[in-house]
Each structure stands twice: as C-alpha cells, then as structure tokens.
Residue, then its C-alpha position, 0 to 999 in steps of 0.5 A: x500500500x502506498x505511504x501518505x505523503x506529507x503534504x496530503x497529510x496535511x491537507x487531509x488533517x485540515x480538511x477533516x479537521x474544519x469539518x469536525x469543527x463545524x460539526x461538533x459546534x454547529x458553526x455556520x461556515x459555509x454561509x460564511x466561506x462558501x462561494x457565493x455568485x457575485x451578486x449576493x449581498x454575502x459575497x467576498x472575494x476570500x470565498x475562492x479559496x475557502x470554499x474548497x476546505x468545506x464540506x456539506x456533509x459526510x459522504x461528501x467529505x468522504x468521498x473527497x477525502x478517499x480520492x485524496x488519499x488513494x491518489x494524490x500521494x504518487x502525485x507528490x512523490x513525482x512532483x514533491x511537496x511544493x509543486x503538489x501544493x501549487x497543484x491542488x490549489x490551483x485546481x482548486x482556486x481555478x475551478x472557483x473562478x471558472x466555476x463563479x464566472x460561469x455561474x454569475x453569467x448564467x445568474x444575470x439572466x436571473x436577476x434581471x428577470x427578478x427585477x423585471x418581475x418584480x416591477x410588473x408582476x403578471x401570471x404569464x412571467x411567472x409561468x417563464x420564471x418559474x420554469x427558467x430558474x427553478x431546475x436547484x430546487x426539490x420536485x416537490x417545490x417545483x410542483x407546489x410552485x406549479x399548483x400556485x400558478x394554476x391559481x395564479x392564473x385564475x385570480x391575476x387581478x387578485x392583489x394577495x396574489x400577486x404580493x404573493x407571486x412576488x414574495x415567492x420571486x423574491x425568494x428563489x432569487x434570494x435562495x439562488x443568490x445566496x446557496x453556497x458552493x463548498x467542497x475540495x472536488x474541483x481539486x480533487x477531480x484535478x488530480x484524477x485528471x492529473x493522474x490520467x495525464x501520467x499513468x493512464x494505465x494503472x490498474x485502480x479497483x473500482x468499488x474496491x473490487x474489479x480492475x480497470x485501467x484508470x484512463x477509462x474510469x477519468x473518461x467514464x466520470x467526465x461523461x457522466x459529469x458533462x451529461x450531468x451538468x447539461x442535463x441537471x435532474x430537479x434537485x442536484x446542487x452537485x457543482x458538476x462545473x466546478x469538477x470539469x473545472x479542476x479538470x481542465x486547470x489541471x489538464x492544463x498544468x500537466x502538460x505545461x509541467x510534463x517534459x518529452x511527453x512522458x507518461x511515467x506508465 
C-alpha cells in the first residue's frame, strides 16, 4: 500500500479537521466561506479559496477525502511537496473562478428577470420564471410552485396574489443568490485528471473490487459529469462545473509541467 505523503497529510488533517469543527459546534461556515455568485449581498472575494476546505456533509467529505488519499500521494512523490501544493490549489482556486464566472453569467439572466418581475408582476412571467430558474430546487417545490400558478392564473387581478407571486420571486432569487458552493472536488477531480495525464494505465479497483485501467474510469466520470451538468435532474446542487473545472486547470498544468511527453506508465 502506498505511504501518505506529507503534504496530503496535511491537507487531509485540515480538511477533516474544519469539518469536525463545524460539526461538533454547529458553526455556520459555509454561509460564511462558501462561494457565493457575485451578486449576493454575502459575497467576498476570500470565498475562492475557502470554499474548497468545506464540506456539506459526510459522504461528501468522504468521498473527497478517499480520492485524496488513494491518489494524490504518487502525485507528490513525482512532483514533491511544493509543486503538489501549487497543484491542488490551483485546481482548486481555478475551478472557483471558472466555476463563479460561469455561474454569475448564467445568474444575470436571473436577476434581471427578478427585477423585471418584480416591477410588473403578471401570471404569464411567472409561468417563464418559474420554469427558467427553478431546475436547484426539490420536485416537490417545483410542483407546489406549479399548483400556485394554476391559481395564479385564475385570480391575476387578485392583489394577495400577486404580493404573493412576488414574495415567492423574491425568494428563489434570494435562495439562488445566496446557496453556497463548498467542497475540495474541483481539486480533487484535478488530480484524477492529473493522474490520467501520467499513468493512464494503472490498474485502480473500482468499488474496491474489479480492475480497470484508470484512463477509462477519468473518461467514464467526465461523461457522466458533462451529461450531468447539461442535463441537471430537479434537485442536484452537485457543482458538476466546478469538477470539469479542476479538470481542465489541471489538464492544463500537466502538460505545461510534463517534459518529452512522458507518461511515467
């Protein structure tokens, strides 16, 4: 079994550290530190880089924190503790900037129907608005919202119900705005796209059980996070762009890094 090196030690300690913090107080840290669209009232520019330190839940730490211990090691024993260090960061920093850049783009479409709305509420706009921006929130929401247009629709000239159509506005522009994205994924799919670089076929255990050369398991999981962002299901907040993201700065990197093409596999 493969020794851990020093660098992902640390990483790992702090990572696992902040989320046993945060736990255990109940501290609110993702509202504080996750990254937030420009737009929002709660963001700061310092979220770039502290996003990528929190986690959300177990699993999700888990996961994350699995890959950087069964990969990243071999990683910084070919580039040492430095030049891992810049690695990781820099796909996780990156895959923030690319991943905010994009998420304020698509988000100003957003605020300018809120505020278009707002001004001139009617039961046609909140039909678009509703089935626009939508897609993060549960299905059951999503169905609730639905039923209120139906009534929407039958009492637009009713005051109550256009206070109410904008409160509902309101909100999903407040949620949308202000959700935070956390996690070291960017980072950490980085590295898997690093490890593709350099050892495309080296034999990895897929669920711990059957060999497969690790080329096929990166493109398997790039498919399925491409397929996933564009065709995102009712309630998947997965940052699907932030982990192409990594990908791509860490694509990037390698082969700014890589000399004569080697492969090391």
């Amino acid at each position: 079994m493969m020794r851990i090196t020093p660098m992902v030690k640390n990483i790992l300690i702090i990572n696992l550290g902040i989320y046993l913090i945060q736990s255990f107080f109940n501290l609110p840290l993702n509202d504080i530190f996750g990254l937030k669209v420009i737009y929002s009232d709660q963001f700061a520019p310092y979220q770039f880089i502290t996003y990528m330190w929190l986690h959300g839940n177990f699993r999700h730490i888990l996961y994350n924190m699995m890959m950087l211990f069964f990969m990243a090691p071999l990683l910084e024993q070919v580039w040492g503790s430095k030049r891992f260090l810049i690695f990781y960061l820099a796909c996780g920093i990156g895959a923030g900037v690319l991943y905010g850049t994009v998420d304020a783009t698509e988000k100003y479409s957003l605020k300018q129907d809120t505020e278009a709305f707002i001004s001139n509420p009617n039961a046609e706009d909140f039909s678009i608005y509703i089935a626009e921006h939508t897609s993060m929130f549960t299905q059951e929401y999503r169905l609730s919202l639905m039923d209120f247009k139906d009534e929407y629709y039958e009492n637009e000239n009713v005051r109550g119900y256009k206070e109410q159509a904008v409160q509902i506005v309101d909100k999903i522009y407040e949620v949308s705005t202000n959700s935070s994205m956390i996690g070291a994924s960017g980072a950490i799919y980085g590295i898997l796209m690093a490890m593709f670089l350099l050892f495309p076929n080296m034999q990895v255990l897929l669920m711990f059980m059957f060999p497969v050369k690790l080329k096929y398991v990166v493109f398997g999981l790039t498919i399925f996070e491409i397929y996933s962002e564009f065709n995102r299901a009712a309630g998947d907040n997965v940052a699907h762009l932030a982990h192409l993201s990594g990908m791509l700065i860490a694509f990037f990197l390698v082969k700014k890094w890589q000399k004569n093409g080697n492969r090391f596999y």
